[in-house]
N, C-alpha and C positions, 0 to 999 in steps of 0.2 A: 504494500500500500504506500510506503514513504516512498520508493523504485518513482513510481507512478503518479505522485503527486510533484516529485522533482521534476521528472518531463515533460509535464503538464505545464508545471510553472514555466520551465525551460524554454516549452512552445511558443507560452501565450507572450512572455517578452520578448522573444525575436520578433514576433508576431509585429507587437506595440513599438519594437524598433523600425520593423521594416516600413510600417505606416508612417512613421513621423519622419521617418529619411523620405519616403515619398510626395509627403507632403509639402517640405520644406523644398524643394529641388523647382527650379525655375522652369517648369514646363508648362504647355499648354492643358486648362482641362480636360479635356478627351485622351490627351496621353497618360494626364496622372492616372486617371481611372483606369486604362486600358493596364498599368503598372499593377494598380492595388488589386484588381480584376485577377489578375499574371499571379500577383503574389498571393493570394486567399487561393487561386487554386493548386497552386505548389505546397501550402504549408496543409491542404484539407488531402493532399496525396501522401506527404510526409506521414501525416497524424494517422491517415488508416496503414500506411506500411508500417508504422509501429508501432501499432494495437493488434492486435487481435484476438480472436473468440475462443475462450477454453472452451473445448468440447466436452468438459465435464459438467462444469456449472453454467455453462450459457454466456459467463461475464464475457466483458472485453479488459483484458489484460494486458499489459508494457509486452514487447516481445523482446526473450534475450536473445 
């Protein structure tokens, strides 16, 4: 459970980096977006390759 709340935490502030580096960066809106767009779906591909479902109890568990 601490495994799992660590990379959790780990995610969600790259995550909160990667937006505010996006934000701050002198592009036009439709590029920012297409950026934060980019990045939520690389960080939502990360987070399922490194979860996955025990096939005992159904959870989604840290994968080692």
């Amino acid at each position: 459970m601490k495994g799992r709340n660590l990379v959790i935490g780990m995610l969600a502030a790259a995550a909160v980096g990667a937006l505010i580096g996006t934000l701050f960066a002198p592009d036009k809106g439709s590029e920012t977006r297409k950026k934060i767009k980019n990045a939520a779906d690389d960080l939502a591909h990360k987070v399922k390759k490194g979860l996955r479902k025990n096939p005992v109890t159904g959870d989604m568990e840290v994968s080692s």
